[in-house]
C-alpha positions as CSV (number, residue, x, y, z in Angstrom):
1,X,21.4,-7.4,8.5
2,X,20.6,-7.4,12.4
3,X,17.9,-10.2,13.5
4,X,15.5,-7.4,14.6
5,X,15.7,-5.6,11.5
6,X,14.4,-8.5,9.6
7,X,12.1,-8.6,12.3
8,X,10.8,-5.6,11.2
9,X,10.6,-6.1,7.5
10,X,8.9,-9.4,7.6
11,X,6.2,-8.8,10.4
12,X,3.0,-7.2,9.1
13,X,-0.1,-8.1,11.4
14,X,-1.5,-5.4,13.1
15,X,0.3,-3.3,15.2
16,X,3.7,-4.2,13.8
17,X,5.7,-1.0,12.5
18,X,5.7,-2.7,8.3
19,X,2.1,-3.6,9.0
20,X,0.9,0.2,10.0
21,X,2.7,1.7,7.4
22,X,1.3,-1.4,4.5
23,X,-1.7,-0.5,5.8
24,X,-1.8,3.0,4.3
25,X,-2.0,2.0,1.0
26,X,-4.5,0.5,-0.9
27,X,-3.6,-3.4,-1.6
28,X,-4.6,-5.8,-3.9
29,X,-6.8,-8.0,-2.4
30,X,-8.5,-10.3,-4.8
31,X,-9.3,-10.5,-8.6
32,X,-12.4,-9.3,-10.0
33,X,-13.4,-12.7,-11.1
34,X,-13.2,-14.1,-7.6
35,X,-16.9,-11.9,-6.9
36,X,-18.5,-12.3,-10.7
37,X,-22.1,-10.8,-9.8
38,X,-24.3,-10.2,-7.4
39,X,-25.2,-12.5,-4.3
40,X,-22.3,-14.7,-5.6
41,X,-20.5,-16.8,-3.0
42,X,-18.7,-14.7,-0.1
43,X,-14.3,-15.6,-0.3
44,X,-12.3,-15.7,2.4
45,X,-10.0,-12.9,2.3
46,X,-6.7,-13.3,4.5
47,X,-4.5,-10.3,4.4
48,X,-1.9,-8.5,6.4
49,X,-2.7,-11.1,9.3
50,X,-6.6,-10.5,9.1
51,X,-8.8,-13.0,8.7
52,X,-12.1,-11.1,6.1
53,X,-14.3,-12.0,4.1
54,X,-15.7,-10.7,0.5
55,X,-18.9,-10.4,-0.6
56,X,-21.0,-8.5,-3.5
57,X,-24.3,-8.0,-2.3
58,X,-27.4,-7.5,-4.6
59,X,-26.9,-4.4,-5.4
60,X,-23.6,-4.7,-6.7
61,X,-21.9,-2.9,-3.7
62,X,-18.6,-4.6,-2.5
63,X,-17.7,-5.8,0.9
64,X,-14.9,-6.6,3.1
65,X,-15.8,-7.8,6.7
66,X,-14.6,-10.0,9.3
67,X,-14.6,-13.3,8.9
68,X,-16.3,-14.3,12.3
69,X,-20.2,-13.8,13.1
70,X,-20.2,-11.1,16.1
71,X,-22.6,-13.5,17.3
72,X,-20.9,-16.6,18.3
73,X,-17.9,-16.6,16.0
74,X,-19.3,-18.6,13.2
75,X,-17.5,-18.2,9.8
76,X,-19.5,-16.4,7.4
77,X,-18.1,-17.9,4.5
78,X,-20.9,-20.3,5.0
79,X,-23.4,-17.5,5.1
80,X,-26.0,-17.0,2.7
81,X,-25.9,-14.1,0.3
82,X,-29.0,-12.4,-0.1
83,X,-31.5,-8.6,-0.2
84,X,-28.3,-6.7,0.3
85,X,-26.7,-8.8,3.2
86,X,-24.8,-11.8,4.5
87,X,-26.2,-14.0,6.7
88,X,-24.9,-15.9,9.2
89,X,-26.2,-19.8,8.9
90,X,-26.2,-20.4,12.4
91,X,-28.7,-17.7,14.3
92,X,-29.2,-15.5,11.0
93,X,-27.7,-12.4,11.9
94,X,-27.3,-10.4,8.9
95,X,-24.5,-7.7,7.9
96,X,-24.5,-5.5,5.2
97,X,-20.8,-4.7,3.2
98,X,-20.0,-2.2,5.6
99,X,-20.2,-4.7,8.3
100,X,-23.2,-3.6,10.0
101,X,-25.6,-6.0,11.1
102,X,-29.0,-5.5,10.1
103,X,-30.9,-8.3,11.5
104,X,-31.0,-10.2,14.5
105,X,-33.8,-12.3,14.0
106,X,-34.4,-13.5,17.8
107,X,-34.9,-10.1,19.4
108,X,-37.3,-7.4,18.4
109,X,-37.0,-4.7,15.7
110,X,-37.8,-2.7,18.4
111,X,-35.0,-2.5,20.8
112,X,-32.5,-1.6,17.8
113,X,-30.1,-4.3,19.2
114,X,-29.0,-4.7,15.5
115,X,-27.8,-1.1,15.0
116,X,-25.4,-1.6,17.9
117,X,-23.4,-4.5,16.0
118,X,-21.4,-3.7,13.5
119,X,-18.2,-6.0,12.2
120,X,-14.6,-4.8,11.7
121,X,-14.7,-3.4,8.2
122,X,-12.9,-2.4,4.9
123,X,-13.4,-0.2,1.8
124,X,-13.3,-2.5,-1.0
125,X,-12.8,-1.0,-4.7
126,X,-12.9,-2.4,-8.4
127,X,-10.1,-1.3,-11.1
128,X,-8.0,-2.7,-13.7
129,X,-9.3,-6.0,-12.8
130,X,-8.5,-6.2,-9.3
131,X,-10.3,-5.5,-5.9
132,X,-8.1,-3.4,-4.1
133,X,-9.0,-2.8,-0.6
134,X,-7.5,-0.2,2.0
135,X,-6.9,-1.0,5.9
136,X,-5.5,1.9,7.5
137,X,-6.9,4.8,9.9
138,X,-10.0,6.1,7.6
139,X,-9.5,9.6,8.2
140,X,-6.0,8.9,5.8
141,X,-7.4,6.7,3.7
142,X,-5.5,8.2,-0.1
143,X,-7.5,8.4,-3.0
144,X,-8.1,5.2,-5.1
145,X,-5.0,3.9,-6.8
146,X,-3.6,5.2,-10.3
147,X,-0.9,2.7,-11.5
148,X,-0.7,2.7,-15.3
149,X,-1.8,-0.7,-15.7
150,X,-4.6,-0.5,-13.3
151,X,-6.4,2.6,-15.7
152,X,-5.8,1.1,-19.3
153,X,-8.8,-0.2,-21.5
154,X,-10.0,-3.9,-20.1
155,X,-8.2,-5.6,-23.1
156,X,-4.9,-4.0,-22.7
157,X,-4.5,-5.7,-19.7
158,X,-4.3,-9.4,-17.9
159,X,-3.6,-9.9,-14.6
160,X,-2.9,-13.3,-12.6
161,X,-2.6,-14.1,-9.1
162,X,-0.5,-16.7,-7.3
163,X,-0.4,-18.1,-3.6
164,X,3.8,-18.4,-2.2
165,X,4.8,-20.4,0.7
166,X,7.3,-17.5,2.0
167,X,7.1,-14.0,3.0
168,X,6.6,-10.9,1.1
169,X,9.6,-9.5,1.5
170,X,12.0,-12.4,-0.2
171,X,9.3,-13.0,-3.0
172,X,9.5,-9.1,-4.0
173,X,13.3,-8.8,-3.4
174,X,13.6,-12.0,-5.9
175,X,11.2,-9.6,-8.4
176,X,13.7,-6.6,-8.1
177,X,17.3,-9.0,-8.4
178,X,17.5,-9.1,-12.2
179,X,20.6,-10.7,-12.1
180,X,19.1,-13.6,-11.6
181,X,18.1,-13.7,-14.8
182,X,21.6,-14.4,-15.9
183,X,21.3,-18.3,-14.0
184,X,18.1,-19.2,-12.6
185,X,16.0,-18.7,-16.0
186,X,18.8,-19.2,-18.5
187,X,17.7,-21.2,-21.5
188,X,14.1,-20.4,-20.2
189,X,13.5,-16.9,-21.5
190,X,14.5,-16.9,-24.8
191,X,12.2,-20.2,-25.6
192,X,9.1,-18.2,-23.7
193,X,7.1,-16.1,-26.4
194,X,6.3,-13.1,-23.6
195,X,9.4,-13.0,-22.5
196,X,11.5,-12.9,-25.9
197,X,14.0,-10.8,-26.8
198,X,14.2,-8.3,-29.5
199,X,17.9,-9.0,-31.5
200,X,18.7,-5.3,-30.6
201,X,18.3,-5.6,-27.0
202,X,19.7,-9.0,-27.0
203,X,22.6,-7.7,-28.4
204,X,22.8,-5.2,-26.0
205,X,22.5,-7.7,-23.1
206,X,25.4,-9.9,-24.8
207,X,27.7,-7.0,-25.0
208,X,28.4,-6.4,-21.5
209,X,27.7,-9.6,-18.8
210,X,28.5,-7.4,-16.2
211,X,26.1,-5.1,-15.4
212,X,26.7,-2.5,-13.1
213,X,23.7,-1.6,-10.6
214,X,23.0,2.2,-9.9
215,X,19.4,2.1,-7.6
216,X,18.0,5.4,-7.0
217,X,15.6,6.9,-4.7
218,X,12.6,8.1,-6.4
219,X,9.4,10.1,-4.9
220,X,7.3,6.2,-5.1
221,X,10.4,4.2,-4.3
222,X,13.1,3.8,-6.3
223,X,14.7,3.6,-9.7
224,X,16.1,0.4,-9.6
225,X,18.2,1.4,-13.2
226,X,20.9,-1.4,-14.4
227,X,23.7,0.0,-16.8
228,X,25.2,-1.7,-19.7
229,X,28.0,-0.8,-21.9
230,X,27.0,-0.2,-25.5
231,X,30.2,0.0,-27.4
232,X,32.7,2.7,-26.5
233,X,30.8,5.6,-25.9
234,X,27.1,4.9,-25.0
235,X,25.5,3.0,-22.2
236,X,22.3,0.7,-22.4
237,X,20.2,1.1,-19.3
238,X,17.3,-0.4,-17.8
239,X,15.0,0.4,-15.8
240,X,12.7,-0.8,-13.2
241,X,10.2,1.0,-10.9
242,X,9.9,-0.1,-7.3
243,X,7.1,1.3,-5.5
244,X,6.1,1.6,-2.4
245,X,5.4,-0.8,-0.5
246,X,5.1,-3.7,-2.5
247,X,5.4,-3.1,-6.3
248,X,7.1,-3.1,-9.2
249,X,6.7,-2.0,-13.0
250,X,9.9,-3.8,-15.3
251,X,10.2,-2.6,-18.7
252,X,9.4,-4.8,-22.0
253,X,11.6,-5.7,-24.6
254,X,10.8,-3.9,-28.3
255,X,7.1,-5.2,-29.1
256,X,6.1,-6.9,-26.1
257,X,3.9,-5.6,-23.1
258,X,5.3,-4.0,-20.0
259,X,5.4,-6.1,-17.0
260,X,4.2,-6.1,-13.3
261,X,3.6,-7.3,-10.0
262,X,2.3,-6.6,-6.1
263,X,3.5,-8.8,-3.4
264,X,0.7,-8.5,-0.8
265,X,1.4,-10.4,2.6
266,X,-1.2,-12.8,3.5
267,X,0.5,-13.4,6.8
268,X,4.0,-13.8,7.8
269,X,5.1,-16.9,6.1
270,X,3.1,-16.4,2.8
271,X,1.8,-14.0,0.5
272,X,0.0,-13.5,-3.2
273,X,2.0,-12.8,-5.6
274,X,0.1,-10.4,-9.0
275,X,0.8,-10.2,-11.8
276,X,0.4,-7.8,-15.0
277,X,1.2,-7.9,-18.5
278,X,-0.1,-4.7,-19.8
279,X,0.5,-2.3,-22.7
280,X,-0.7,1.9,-22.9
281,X,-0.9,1.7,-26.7
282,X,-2.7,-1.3,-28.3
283,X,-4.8,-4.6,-27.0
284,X,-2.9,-7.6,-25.9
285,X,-3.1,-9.9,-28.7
286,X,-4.9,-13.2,-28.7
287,X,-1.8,-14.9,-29.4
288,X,-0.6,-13.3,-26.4
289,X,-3.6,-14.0,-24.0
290,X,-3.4,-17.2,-24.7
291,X,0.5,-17.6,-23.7
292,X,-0.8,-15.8,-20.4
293,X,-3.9,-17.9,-19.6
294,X,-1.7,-21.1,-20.4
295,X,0.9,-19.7,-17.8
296,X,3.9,-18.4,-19.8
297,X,6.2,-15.6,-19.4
298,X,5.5,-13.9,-15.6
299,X,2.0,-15.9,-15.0
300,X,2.3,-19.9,-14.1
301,X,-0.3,-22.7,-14.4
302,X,-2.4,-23.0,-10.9
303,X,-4.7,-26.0,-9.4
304,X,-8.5,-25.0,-10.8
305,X,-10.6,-23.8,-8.6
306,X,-7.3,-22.3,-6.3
307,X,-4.3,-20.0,-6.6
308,X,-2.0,-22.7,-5.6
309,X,0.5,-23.5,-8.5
310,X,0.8,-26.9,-10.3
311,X,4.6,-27.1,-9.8
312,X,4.6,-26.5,-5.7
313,X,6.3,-27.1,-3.2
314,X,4.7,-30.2,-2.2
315,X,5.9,-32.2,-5.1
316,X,9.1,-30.1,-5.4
317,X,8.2,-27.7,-8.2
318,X,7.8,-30.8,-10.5
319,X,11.7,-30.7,-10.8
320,X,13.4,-32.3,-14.3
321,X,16.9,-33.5,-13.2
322,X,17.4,-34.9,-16.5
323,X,16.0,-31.3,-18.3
324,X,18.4,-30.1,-15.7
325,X,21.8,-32.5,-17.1
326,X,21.0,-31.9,-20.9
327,X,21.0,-28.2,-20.6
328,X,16.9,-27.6,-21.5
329,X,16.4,-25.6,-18.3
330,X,19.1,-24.8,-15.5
331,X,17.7,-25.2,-12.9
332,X,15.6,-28.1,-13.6
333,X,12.6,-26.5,-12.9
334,X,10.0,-25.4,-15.9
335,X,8.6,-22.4,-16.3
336,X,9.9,-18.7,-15.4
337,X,7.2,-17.9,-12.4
338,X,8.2,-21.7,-11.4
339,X,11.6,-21.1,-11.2
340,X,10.9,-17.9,-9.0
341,X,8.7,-19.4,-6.3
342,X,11.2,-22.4,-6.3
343,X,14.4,-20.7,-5.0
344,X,11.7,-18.2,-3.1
345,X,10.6,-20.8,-1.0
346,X,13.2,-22.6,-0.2
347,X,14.9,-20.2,2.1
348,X,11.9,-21.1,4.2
349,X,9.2,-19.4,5.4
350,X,10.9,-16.1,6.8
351,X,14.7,-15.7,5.5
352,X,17.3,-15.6,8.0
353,X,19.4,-12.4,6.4
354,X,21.8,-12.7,9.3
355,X,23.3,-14.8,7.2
356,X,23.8,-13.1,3.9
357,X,26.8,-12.1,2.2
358,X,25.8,-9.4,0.1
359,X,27.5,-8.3,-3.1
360,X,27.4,-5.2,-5.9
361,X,24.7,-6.5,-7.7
362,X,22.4,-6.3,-4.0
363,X,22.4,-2.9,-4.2
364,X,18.9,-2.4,-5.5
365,X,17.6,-4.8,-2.5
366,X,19.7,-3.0,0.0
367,X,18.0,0.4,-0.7
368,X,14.9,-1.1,-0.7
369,X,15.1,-2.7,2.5
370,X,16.3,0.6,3.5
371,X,13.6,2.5,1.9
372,X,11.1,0.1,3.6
373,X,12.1,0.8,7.2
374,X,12.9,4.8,6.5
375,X,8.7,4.8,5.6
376,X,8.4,2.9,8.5
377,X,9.8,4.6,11.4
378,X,8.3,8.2,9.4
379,X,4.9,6.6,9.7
380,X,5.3,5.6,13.1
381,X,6.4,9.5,14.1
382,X,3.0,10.6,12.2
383,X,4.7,11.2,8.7
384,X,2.8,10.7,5.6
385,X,4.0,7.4,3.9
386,X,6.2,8.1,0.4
387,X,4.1,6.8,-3.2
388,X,0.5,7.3,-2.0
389,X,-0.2,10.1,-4.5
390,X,-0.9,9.7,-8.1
391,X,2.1,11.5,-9.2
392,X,4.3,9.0,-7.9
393,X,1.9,6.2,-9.3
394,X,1.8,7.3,-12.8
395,X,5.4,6.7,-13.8
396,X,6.6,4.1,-16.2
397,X,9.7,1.2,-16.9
398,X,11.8,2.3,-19.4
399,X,14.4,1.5,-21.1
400,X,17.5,4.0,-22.9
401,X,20.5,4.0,-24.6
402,X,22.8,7.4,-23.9
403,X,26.3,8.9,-24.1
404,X,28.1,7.9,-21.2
405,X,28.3,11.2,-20.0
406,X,24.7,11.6,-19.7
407,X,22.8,11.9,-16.9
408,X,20.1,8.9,-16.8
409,X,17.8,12.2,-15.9
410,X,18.0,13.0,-19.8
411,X,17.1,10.2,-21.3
412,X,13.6,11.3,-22.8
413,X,12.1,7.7,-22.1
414,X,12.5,9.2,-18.4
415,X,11.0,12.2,-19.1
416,X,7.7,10.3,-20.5
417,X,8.1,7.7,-17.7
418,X,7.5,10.5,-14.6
419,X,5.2,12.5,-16.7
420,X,2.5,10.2,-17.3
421,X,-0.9,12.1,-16.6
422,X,-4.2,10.8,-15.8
423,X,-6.7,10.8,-18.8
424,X,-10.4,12.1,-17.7
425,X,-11.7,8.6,-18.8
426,X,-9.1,7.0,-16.7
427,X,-11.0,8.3,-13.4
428,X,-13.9,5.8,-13.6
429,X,-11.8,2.9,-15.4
């Protein structure tokens, strides 16, 4: 890869070409948890470059402003929330969640100075357990977003958010390499009770180590679909959906919930990584919550009170060279979403990809970073970004055994996976 073509994958703040065309999507920007109730504390809220903050005013409504009093530049994280408004602790100028100041307590009512201050502002939405917010031009703004997992029942669903020391891109392109399954979480999988697998797939898996990688375009993304042979005439496939810009939906193994994650740049060098256990059909069990809340399978164990994991980078992802010697974990380190940030993080903040030497099993990444920069430039020309539209949302990870002559097209797991339709009750989840 060219130096200013990473350049342009990994630099999001405003006005960059990825960060015009991020922007025209609704992101994840916090969980639902992080603003319980009403007049709760404001959180600071850094995305895309942008320093915000987040507030649920009295009434319920949500907010995402700027961070910074128009006043003096105060931070009003240390505003008080209260009667439908933030305000600032140091002069008491007030701003309701649209970013409109309502008060300016030192000059008259009168002269309607308030009315002509109004913050930088965002829509901020609830669903599926997430507050998803959209930055772009508002005249584009897409309706709200439709993901399977974001529209099922509250106790189908748990979702958990983690901060990473690196940028987006090489967190998400670790996500969509699921070769890497094959070393770096060897010995960790089959001992993890979300991420076990079935004797039937396992078998499949075992039958052919060498998977060959056939990524297609999709109207979202792409179909990221990994091919298996299954004895002499069928193949075992799987797989995953990429969509634009920043997530991906991996199928489950037979019993367990299907899987996802959103990769949402905070700034350059780091990001939030969520993620989503889900299943259309049934309630996750309380066995299974419990696995998810104590960090297992695609979740991990995080400092209370922050998103910052336990095993960091700070004190080297708790690393177990002995664990590592006897052959309990490969790499050393514990824990699948461990293991992840680990090798994430250590190509440093931004990845050199000057560097690489890619191979068959890159594919998937290679049209995706392709993919990424296509959307780009067509945004940047006045093009409507691919994957904003709920038909391109509602689609499914699947998995599908077939005759090796058949097209992956006719597998009828596929035919349910880009057919998915949104339920009436589904509009208000």
């Amino acid at each position: 890869m060219k130096a200013e073509q990473n350049e342009l994958l990994t630099r999001t703040g405003p006005g960059t070409a990825m960060g015009e065309l991020f922007r025209r999507y609704w992101l994840p920007a916090l969980l639902s948890e992080e603003l319980p109730e009403p007049d709760c504390a404001p959180v600071r809220v850094q995305l895309l470059s942008e320093r915000l903050l987040a507030f649920r005013d009295s009434s319920g409504r949500l907010g995402l402003v700027d961070e910074f009093c128009a006043h003096r530049g105060v931070s009003l994280w240390f505003g008080r929330n209260e009667e439908d408004g933030l305000r600032c602790p140091y002069h008491g100028w007030k701003y309701d969640v649209t970013g409109q100041c309502v008060d300016v307590p030192s000059e008259p009512v009168e002269n309607g100075y308030a009315a002509r201050i109004k913050l930088k502002s965002y829509p901020l939405i609830e669903r599926g357990g997430v507050l998803w917010t959209y930055m772009g031009p508002p005249e584009l703004q897409p309706e709200p977003p439709m993901y399977e997992w974001a529209t099922v029942p509250d106790g189908h669903r748990h979702v958990s958010k983690r901060r990473q020391e690196c940028n987006y891109l090489q967190a998400m392109e670790g996500g969509l390499d699921s070769f890497h399954s094959t070393f770096l979480h060897r010995m960790s999988v089959g001992d993890d009770p979300l991420l076990k697998r079935d004797a039937r797939s396992a078998g499949y898996l075992k039958a052919d180590p060498h998977p060959v990688f056939v990524p297609r375009e999709s109207p979202g993304g792409l179909y990221i679909a990994t091919r298996r042979k299954n004895g002499d005439e069928n193949y075992y496939w799987r797989v995953t959906q990429w969509l634009m810009p920043c997530f991906n939906l991996f199928p489950p193994y037979e019993g367990n919930p299907y899987g996802a994650h959103a990769w949402v740049p905070i700034d350059d060098e780091h990001s939030y990584t969520f993620s989503i256990d889900y299943h259309p059909d049934r309630r996750l069990t309380s066995d299974e919550l419990e696995a998810m809340e104590a960090g297992r399978g695609i979740h991990c164990r995080t400092i209370p009170g922050t998103f910052i994991p336990v095993a960091n980078k700070g004190n080297d992802y708790l690393i177990d060279r002995q664990a590592q010697k006897q052959r309990r974990t490969f790499c050393g380190v514990m824990g699948v979403a461990e293991q992840d940030a680990a090798v994430q993080e250590s190509m440093g903040p931004i990845e050199d990809r000057t560097r690489e030497n890619l191979v068959g099993t890159d594919k998937g990444i290679i049209m995706t970073r392709q993919r990424l920069m296509h959307a780009a430039k067509a945004v940047g020309q006045g093009q409507p970004p691919p994957g904003i539209d709920h038909a391109a949302q509602r689609v499914r990870a699947f998995s599908a055994v077939l005759p090796r002559g058949a097209a992956l097209e006719t597998a009828p797991e596929m035919q349910v996976s880009v057919n998915l339709r949104v339920q009436p009750e589904e509009d208000h989840a």
